[in-house]
C-alpha positions as CSV (number, residue, x, y, z in Angstrom):
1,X,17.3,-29.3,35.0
2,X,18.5,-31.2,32.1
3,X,21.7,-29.7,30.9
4,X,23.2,-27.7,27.8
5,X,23.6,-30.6,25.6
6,X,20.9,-32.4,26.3
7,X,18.7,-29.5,25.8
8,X,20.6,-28.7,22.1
9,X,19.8,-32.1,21.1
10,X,15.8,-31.9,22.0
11,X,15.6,-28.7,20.0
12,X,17.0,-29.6,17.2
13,X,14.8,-32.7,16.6
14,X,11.7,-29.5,17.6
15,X,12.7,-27.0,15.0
16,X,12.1,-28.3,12.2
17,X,8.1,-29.7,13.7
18,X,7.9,-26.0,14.5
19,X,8.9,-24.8,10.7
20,X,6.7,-24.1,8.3
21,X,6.9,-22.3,5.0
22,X,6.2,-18.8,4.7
23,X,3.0,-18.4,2.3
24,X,2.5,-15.0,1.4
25,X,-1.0,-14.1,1.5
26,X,-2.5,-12.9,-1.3
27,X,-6.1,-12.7,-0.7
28,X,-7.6,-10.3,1.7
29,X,-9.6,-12.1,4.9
30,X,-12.1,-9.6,7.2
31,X,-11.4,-6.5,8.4
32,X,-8.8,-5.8,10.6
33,X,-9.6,-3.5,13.8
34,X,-7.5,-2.3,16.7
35,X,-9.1,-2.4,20.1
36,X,-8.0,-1.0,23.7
37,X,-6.5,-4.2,25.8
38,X,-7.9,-3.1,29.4
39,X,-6.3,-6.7,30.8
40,X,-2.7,-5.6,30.0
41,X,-0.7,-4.0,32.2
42,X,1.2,-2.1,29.3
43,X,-0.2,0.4,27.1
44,X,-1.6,-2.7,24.1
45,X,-4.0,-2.6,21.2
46,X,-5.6,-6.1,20.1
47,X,-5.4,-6.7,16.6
48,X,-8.4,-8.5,15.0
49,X,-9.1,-9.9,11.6
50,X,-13.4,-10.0,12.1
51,X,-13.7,-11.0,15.5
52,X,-10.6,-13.5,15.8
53,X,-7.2,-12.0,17.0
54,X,-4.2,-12.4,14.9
55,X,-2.2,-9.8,17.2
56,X,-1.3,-7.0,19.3
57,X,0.5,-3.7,19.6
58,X,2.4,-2.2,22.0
59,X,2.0,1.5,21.9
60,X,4.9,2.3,23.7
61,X,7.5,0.5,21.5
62,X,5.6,0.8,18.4
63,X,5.9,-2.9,18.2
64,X,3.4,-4.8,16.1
65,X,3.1,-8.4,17.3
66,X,1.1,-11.2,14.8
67,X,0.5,-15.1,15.6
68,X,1.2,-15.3,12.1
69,X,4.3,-13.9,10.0
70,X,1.7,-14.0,6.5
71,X,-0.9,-11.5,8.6
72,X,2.1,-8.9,9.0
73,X,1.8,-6.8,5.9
74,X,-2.2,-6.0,6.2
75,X,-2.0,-6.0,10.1
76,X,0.1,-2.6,9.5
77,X,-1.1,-1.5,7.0
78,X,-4.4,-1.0,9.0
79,X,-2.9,0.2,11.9
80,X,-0.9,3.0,10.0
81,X,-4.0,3.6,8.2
82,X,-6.0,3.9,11.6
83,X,-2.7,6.9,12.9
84,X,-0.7,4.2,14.8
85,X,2.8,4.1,14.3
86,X,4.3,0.9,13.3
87,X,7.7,-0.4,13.9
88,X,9.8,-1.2,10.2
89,X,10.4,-4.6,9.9
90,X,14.7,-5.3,9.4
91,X,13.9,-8.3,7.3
92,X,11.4,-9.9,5.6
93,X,10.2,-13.7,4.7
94,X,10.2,-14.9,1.5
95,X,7.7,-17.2,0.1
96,X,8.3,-20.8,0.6
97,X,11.1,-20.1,3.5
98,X,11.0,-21.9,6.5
99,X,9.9,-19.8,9.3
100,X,9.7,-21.0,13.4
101,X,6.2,-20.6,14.2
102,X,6.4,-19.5,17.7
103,X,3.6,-17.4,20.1
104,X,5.3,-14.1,21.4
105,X,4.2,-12.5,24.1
106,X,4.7,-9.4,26.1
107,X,4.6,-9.6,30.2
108,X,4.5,-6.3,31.2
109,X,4.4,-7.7,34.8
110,X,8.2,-8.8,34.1
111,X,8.6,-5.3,32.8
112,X,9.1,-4.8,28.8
113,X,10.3,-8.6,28.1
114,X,8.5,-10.5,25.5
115,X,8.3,-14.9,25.8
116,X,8.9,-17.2,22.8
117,X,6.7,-20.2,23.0
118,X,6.5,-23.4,21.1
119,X,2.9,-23.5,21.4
120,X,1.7,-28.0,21.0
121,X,-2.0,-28.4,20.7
122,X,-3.8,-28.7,24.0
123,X,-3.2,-30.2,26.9
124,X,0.4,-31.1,26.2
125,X,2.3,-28.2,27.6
126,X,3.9,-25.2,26.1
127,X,7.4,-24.5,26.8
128,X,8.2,-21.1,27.4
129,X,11.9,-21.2,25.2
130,X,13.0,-17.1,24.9
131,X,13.0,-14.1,26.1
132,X,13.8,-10.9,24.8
133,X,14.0,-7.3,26.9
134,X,12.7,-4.9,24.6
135,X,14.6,-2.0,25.8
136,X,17.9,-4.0,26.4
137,X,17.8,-5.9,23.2
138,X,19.4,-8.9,25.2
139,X,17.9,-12.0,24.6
140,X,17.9,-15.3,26.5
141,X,17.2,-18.6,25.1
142,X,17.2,-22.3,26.8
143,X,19.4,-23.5,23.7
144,X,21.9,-21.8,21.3
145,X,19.8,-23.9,18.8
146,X,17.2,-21.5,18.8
147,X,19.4,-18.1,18.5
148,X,19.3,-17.8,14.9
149,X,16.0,-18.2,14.8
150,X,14.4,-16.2,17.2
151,X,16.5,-13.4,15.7
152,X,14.7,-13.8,12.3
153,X,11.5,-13.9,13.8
154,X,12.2,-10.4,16.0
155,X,13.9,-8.7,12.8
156,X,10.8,-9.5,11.3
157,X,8.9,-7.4,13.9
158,X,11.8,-4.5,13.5
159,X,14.0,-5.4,16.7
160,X,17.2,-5.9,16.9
161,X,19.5,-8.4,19.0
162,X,22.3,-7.1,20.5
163,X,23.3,-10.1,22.8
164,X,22.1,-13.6,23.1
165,X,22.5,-16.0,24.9
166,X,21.5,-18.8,28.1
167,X,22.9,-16.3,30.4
168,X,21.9,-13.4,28.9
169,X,19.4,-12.1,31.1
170,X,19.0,-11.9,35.0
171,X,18.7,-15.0,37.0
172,X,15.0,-13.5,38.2
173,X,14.0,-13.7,34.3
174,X,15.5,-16.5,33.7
175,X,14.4,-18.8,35.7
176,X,11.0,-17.8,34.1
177,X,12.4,-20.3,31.3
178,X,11.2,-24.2,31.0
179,X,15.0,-25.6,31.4
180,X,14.0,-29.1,31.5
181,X,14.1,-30.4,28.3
182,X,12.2,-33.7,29.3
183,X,8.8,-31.4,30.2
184,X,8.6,-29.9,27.0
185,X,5.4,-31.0,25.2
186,X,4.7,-33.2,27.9
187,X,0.8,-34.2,28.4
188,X,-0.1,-32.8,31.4
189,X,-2.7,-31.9,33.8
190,X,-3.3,-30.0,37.3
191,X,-6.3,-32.2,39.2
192,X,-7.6,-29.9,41.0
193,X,-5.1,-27.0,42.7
194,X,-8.0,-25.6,44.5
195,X,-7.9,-29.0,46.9
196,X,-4.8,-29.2,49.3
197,X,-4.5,-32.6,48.3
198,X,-4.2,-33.0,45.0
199,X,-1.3,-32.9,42.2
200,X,-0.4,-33.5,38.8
201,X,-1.8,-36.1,36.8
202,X,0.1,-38.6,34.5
203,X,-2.8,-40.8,33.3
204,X,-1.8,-41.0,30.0
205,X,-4.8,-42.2,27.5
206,X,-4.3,-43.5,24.4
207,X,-7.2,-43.8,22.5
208,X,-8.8,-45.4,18.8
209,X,-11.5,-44.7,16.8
210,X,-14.6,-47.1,17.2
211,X,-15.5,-48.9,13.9
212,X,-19.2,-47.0,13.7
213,X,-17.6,-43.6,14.2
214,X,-14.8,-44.4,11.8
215,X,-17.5,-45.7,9.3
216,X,-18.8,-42.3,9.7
217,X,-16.4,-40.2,7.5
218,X,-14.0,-41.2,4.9
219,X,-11.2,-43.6,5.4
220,X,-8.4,-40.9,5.5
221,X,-9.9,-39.0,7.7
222,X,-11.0,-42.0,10.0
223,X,-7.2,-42.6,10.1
224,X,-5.9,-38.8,10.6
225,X,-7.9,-39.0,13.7
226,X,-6.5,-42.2,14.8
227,X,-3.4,-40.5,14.6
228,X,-4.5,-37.5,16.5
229,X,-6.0,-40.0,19.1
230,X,-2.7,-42.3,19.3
231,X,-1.2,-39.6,21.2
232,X,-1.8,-40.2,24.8
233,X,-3.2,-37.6,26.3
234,X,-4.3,-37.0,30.6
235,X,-7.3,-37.3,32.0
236,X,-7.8,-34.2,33.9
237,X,-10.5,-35.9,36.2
238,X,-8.6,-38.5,38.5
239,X,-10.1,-39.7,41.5
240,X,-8.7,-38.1,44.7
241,X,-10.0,-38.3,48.2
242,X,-10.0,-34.7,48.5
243,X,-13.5,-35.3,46.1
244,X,-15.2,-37.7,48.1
245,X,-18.6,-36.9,49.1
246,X,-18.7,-34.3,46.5
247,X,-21.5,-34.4,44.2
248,X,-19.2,-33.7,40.9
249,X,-16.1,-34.8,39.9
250,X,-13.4,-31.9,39.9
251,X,-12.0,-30.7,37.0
252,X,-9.2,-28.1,37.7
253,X,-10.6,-24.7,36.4
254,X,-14.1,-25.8,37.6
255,X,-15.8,-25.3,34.0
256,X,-17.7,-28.6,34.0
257,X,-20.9,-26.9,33.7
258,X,-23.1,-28.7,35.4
259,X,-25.0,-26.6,38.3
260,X,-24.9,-28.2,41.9
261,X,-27.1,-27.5,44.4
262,X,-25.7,-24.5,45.7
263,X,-25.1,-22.8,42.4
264,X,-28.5,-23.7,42.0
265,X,-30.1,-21.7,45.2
266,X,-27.7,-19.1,44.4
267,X,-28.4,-18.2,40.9
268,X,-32.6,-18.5,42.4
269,X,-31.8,-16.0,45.0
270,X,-29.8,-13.6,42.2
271,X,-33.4,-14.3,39.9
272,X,-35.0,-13.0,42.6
273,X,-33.5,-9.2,42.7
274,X,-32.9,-9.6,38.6
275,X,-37.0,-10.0,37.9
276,X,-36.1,-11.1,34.6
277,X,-39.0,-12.0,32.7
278,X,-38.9,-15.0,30.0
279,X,-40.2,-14.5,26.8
280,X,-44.0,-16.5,26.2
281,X,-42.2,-19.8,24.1
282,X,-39.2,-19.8,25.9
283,X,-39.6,-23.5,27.0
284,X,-39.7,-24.6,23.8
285,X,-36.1,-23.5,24.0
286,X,-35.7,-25.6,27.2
287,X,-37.2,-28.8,25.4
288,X,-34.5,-28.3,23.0
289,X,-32.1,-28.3,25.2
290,X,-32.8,-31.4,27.2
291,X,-32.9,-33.2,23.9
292,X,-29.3,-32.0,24.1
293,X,-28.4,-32.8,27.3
294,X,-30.6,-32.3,30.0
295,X,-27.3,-32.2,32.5
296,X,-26.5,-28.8,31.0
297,X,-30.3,-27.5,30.0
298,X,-30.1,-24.1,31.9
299,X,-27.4,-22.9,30.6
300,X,-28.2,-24.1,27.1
301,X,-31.5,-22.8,27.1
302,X,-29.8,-19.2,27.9
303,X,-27.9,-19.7,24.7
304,X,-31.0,-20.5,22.4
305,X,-33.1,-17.9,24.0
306,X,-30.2,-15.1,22.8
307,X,-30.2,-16.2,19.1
308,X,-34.3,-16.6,19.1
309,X,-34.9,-13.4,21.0
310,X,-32.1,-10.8,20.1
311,X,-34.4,-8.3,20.8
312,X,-35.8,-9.3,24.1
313,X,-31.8,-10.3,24.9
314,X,-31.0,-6.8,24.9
315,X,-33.4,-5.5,27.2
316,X,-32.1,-7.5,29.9
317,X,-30.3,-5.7,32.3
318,X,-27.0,-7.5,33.0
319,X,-26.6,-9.4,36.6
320,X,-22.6,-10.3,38.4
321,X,-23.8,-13.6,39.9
322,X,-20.3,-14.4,42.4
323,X,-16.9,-14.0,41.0
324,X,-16.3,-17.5,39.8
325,X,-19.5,-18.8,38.1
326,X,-18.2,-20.4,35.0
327,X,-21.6,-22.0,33.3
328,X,-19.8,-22.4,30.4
329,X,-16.0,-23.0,30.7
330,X,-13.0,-21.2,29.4
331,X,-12.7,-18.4,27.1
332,X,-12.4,-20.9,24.5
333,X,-16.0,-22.8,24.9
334,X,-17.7,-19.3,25.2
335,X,-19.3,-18.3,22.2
336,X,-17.9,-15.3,20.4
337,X,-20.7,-12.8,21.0
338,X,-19.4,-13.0,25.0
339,X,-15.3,-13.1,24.1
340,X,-15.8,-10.4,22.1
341,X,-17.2,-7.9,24.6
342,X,-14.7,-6.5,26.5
343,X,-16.9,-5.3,29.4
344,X,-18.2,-8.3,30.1
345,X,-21.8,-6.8,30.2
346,X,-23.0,-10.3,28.2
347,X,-21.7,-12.6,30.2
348,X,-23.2,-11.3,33.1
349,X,-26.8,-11.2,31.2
350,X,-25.9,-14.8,30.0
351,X,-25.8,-15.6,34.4
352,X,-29.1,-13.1,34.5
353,X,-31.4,-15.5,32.0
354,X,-29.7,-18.9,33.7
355,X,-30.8,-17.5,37.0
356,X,-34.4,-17.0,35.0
357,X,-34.6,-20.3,33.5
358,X,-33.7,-21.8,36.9
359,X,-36.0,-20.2,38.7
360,X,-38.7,-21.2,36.4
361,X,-38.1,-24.7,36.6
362,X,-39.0,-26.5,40.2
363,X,-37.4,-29.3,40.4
364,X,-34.0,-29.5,39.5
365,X,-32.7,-32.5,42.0
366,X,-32.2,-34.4,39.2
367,X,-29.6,-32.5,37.6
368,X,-26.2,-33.7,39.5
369,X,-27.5,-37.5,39.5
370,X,-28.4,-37.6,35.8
371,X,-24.9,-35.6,34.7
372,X,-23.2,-38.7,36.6
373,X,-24.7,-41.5,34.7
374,X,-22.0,-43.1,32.7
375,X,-22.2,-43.4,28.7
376,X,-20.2,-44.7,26.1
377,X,-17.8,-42.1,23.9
378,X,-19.4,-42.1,20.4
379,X,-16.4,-41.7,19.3
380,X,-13.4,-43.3,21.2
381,X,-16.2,-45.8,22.9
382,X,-14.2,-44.6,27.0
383,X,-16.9,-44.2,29.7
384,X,-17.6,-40.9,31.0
385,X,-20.2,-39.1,32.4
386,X,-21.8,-35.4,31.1
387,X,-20.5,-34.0,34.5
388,X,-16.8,-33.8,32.6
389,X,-18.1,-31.8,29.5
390,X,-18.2,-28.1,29.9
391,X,-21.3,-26.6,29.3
392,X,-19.8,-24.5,26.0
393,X,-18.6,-27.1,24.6
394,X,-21.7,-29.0,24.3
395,X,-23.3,-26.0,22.9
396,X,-20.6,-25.7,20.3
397,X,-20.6,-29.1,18.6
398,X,-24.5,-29.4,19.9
399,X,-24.3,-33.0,21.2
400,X,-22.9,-34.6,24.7
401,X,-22.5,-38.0,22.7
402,X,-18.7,-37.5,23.2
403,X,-16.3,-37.6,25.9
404,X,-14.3,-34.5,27.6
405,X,-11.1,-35.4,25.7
406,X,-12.9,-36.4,22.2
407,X,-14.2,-32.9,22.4
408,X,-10.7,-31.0,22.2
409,X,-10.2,-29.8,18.7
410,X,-7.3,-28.6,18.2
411,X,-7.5,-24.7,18.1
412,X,-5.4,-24.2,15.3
413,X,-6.2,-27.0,12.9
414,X,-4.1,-29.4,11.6
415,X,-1.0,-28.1,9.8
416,X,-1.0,-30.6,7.2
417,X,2.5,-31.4,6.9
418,X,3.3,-33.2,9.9
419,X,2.3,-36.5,8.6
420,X,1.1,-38.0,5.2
421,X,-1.9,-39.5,7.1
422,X,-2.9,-35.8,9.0
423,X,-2.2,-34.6,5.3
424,X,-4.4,-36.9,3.5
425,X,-7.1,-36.6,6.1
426,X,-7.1,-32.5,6.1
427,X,-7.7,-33.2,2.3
428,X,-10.4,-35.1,2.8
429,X,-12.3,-33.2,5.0
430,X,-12.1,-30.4,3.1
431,X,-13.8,-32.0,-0.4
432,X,-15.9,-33.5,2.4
433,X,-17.9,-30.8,4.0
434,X,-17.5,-29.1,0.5
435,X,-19.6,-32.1,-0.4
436,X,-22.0,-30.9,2.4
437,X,-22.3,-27.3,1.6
438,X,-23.0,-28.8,-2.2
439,X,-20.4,-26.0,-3.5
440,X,-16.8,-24.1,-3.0
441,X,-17.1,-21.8,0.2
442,X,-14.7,-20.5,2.2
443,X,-13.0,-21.1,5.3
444,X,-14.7,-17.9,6.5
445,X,-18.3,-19.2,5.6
446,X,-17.5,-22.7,7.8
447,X,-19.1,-21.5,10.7
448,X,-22.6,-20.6,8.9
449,X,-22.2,-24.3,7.5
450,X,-21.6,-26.2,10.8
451,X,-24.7,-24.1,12.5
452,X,-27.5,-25.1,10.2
453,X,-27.0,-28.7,11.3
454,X,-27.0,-29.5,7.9
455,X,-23.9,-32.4,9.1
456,X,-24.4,-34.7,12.0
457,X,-22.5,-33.4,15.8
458,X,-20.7,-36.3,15.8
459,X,-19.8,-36.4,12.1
460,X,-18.8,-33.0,12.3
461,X,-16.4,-33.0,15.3
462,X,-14.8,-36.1,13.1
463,X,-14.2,-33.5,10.5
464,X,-13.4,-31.0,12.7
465,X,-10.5,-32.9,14.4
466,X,-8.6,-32.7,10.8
467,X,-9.8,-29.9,8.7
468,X,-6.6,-27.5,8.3
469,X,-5.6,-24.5,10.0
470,X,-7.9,-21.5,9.1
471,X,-6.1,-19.5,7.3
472,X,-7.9,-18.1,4.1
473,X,-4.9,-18.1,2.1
474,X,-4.1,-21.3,2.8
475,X,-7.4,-23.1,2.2
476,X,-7.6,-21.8,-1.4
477,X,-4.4,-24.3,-1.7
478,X,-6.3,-26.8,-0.4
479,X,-9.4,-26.7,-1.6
480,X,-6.7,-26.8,-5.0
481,X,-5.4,-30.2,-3.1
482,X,-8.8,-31.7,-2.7
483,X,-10.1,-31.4,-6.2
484,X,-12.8,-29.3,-5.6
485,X,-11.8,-25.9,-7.8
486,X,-11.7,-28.3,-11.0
487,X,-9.3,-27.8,-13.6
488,X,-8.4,-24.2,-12.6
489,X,-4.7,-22.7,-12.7
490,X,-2.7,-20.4,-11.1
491,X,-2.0,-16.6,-12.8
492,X,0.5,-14.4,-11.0
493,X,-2.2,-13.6,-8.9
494,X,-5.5,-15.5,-7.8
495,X,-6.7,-18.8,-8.5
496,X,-8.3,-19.2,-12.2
497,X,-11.6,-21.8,-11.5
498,X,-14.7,-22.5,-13.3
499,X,-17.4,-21.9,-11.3
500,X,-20.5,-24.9,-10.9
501,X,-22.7,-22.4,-13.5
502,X,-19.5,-22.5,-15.9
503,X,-19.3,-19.4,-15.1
504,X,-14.9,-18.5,-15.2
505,X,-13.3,-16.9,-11.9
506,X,-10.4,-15.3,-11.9
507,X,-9.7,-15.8,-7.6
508,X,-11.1,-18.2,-5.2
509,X,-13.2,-15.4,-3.8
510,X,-15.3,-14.8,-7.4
511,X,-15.4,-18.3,-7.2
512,X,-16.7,-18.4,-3.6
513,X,-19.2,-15.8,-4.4
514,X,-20.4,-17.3,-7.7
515,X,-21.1,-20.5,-6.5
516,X,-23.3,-18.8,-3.7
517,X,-25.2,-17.0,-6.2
518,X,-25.4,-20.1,-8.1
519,X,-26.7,-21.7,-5.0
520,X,-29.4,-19.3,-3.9
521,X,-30.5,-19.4,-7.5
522,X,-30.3,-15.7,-8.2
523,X,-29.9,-15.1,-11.6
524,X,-26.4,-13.2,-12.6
525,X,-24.8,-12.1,-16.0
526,X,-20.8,-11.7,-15.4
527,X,-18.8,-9.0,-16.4
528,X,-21.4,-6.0,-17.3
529,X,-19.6,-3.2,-18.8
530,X,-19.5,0.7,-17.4
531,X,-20.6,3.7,-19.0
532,X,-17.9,4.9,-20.9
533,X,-16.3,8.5,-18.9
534,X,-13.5,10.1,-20.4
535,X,-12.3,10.5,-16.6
536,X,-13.3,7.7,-14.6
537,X,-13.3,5.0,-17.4
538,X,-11.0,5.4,-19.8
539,X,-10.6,2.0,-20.5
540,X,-13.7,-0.1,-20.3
541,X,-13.8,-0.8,-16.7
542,X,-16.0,-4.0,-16.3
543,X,-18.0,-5.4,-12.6
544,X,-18.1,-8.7,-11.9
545,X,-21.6,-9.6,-12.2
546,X,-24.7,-7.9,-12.5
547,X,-27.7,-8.8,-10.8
548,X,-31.5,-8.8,-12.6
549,X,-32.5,-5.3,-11.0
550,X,-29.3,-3.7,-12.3
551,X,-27.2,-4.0,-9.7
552,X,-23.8,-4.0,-10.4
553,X,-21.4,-6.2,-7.7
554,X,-17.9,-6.6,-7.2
555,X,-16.1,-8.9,-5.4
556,X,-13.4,-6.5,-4.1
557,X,-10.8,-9.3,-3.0
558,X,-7.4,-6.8,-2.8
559,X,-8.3,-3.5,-0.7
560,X,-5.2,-3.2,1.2
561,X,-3.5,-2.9,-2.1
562,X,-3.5,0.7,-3.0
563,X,-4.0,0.9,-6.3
564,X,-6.3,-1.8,-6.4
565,X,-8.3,-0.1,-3.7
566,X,-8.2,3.4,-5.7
567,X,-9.4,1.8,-8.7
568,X,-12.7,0.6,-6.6
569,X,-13.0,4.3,-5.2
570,X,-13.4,5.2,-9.5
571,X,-15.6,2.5,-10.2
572,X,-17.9,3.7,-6.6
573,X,-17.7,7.0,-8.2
574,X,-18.1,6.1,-11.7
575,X,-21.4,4.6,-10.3
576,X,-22.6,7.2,-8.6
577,X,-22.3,9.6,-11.5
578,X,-24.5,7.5,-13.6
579,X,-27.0,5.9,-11.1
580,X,-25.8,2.6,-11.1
581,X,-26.7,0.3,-8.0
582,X,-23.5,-0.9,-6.9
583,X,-22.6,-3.6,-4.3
584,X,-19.1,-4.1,-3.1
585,X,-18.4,-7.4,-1.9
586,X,-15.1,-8.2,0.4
587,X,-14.2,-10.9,1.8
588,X,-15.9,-10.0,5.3
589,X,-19.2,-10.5,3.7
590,X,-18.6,-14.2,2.7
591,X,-20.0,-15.4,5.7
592,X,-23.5,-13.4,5.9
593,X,-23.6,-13.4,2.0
594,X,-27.4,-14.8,3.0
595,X,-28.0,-11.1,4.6
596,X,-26.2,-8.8,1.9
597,X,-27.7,-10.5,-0.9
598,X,-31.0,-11.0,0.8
599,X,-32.8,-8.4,-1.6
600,X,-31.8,-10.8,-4.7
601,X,-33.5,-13.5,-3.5
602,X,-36.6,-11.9,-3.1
């Protein structure tokens, strides 16, 4: 254990990587939702914004807890709208203040204590750094350094400190610290716990950028991701004799994807009792899938057939194949439609159409020796083989071109004030796949973007490496930084932008949903007045467009403010009174703004 000093000293030079300013957040992202945590030992709600989670809340202490400080405000706001509760915060942020951006957690296994942790993009470990008891108030800390700040952050949530300290909790909790000083942030991996044989591996990789993927994107980029890559990283696949004879190198959570012979005549057996039947042109899914990579076709195929056949998806009855059959990988390379469902129910009719596709197919022998045929990175140039890639990955970025440590993107994005080259390079990727999409969208409409396969796989995990964090907020400023708003300026409130018909936008998300309409080519007048009402429009309320059946829509960017949000209940009303088609647009709908509108383009 490295001792008191040492450990000051290492956390002062990690605060201030860990600090970022606090950005209020103005604009208004998805809906927020509360949903029943059945994994947690203590009585928690998730928190989502859409489908991604931005916190939780524990019931018992009233406690709301966010990954980010900016989501705070709305995060309550729902829940105290939905009967919960909420905790006042003792202090609050102020814009532009430096805040430790730390991941809190409550272990209710440890009893009502909650863990601080600096949280460095994958696989370089995360040190766990505090702990607070909840009931107690005490909390622990592996340096004094961090006292002040953990504080903050905790007043910010409504709790108190009473003591603090190294020693301020029992030696039993304590020891559930990271003391060493010289582990934290190391690059790290376990090869393999479930072999006696094997330990950690410190095969650092440093890697570069090969001149035809750098000549892929622009120069800034090219060089943010050198950046990225110059940090050496571990190879979690190391050759240990506890492997040999086995058809597929290990990785340690066993997510490579790739089905061995056993999993094989398994999943054939559970087809058997399952009787699922295929739809007619389901191999034209399979062909797509080899083109792909043939050493992860079945489960690939799975994932075709449920966005070509929702339909026929949903009649299948859902099938546990084992406890530990991980065709795709990790929580993180499953696609949302399984995280999302708490039962597990699709995951388990994911297994039931693999064990159909298998069974259909013959011959499958050739699926171990092909996934072991070595191949140059696309991107990095490093030899691997398609055994190392988890099946979900390759379905997410929809190539197996690149090697298993090429594919981690960091979860988070880049922050994009770490470095002037991660800085410049976020920029760039932002005006670049603006360039792409061939308007201004928003970070929320990203995901349609990357699916239509309207930018190369390997182009697009290039971009991916660098684009900034997703915070909508946040990539309003940037799309400011890249150029791509034109000469707007910034009111009070919004983000004032001249939209690609000339059209004038008062917020990023007019100007998100202008463009669009400009896009699709659906003719739109702005600002149509309503009917005059002594009661309900006083003043000459205007909409924000109007569309050529008379359709009035509003882009309603600010409904967790509430006079904002009772002005839009008058202009719903005011509508209804006079017969006025009336579509209210928030910032939920950006990404399926293809399906809302639908009826426009027709």
């Amino acid at each position: 254990m490295s001792t008191a000093s040492s450990r000051d000293a290492a956390m002062r030079q990690l605060i201030p990587e860990f600090t970022t300013p606090f950005v209020p957040d103005e604009t208004v992202g998805e809906a927020i939702s509360a949903h029943n945590s059945p994994q947690s030992r203590l009585p928690t709600m998730l928190v989502r914004r859409g489908r991604k989670k931005i916190g939780s809340y524990l019931i018992s202490h009233h406690l709301l807890i966010v990954e980010r400080e900016e989501d705070r405000s709305a995060a309550a706001a729902a829940m105290t709208a939905a009967g919960f509760e909420v905790r006042p915060s003792l202090d609050v942020p102020r814009g532009g203040e430096g805040v430790l951006r730390m991941k809190p957690t409550v272990i209710g296994a440890w009893g009502n204590v909650m863990v601080f942790e600096l949280t460095f993009p994958s696989p370089r470990s995360s040190p766990r750094v505090a702990l607070y008891d909840l009931d107690a108030q005490a909390l622990c800390v592996v340096s004094k350094e961090l006292i002040p700040h953990v504080t903050r952050v905790l007043a910010f949530m409504g709790m108190a400190v009473e003591s603090a300290g190294t020693r301020a909790l029992p030696a039993r909790l304590r020891d559930k610290l990271d003391w060493d000083a010289e582990m934290w942030g190391w690059s790290h991996v376990l090869d393999g716990p479930i072999y006696p044989d094997t330990g950690q591996s410190k095969s650092a990789v440093v890697r570069t950028l090969t001149p035809d993927a750098a000549a892929r994107v622009p120069d800034d980029v090219a060089l943010a991701v050198d950046e990225i890559f110059a940090v050496p990283v571990a190879d979690p696949f190391i050759p240990s004799p506890a492997l040999e004879g086995y058809p597929v190198e290990g990785f340690w959570s066993y997510q490579h994807g790739v089905l061995e012979p056993e999993t094989v005549a398994m999943l054939r057996d559970a087809a058997s009792r399952t009787q699922v039947s295929l739809p007619e042109n389901w191999e034209a899914q399979w062909e797509r899938a080899m083109a792909i990579s043939p050493s992860h076709a079945p489960s690939l195929t799975a994932l075709f057939l449920h966005d070509s056949h929702p339909e026929w998806w949903g009649a299948v009855t859902p099938y546990k194949v084992g406890d530990h059959q991980w065709l795709l990988g990790h929580s993180d390379k499953k696609p949302m439609w399984m995280r999302v469902d708490e039962t597990n129910a699709e995951e388990w009719r994911f297994t039931a159409v693999v064990a159909a596709v298998v069974a259909a197919i013959d011959d499958l022998d050739w699926l171990v020796p092909t996934s072991l045929v070595p191949q140059d990175c696309a991107l990095c140039g490093r030899t691997f083989t398609p055994s190392k890639l988890a099946a979900g990955h390759v379905a997410q970025l929809r190539t197996a071109a690149v090697c298993h440590l090429c594919v981690r993107i960091l979860p988070d994005g880049v922050a994009g004030s770490r470095s002037p080259a991660l800085e410049a390079g976020a920029t760039a990727a932002v005006s670049e796949v603006i360039r792409y999409a061939g308007r201004v969208i928003s970070q929320s409409m990203l995901p349609a973007l990357f699916a239509d396969e309207a930018i190369d796989p390997v182009t697009l995990i290039l971009l991916q490496q660098v684009l900034p964090a997703p915070t909508e907020r946040g990539w309003v400023a940037w799309l400011a930084k890249a150029g791509v708003l034109g000469e707007g300026w910034r009111p009070s409130r919004g983000y004032i932008s001249v939209a690609a018909d000339g059209h004038e936008c008062r917020s990023a998300f007019e100007r998100f949903v202008d463009d669009y309409l400009w896009s699709a080519k659906i003719p739109h007048d702005v600002e149509p007045p309503y009917p005059y009402d002594p009661d309900l429009n006083p003043n000459g309320s205007r909409a924000d467009w109007l569309l050529p059946d008379g359709t009035f829509v509003e882009a309603a960017g600010l409904m967790s403010k509430r006079e904002y949000a009772a002005k839009m209940a008058r202009k719903n009303e005011l509508a209804a009174k006079y017969g006025i088609p009336l579509l209210v647009l928030t910032e939920a709908d950006l990404s399926r703004l293809d399906t809302v509108l639908a009826f426009a383009r027709t």
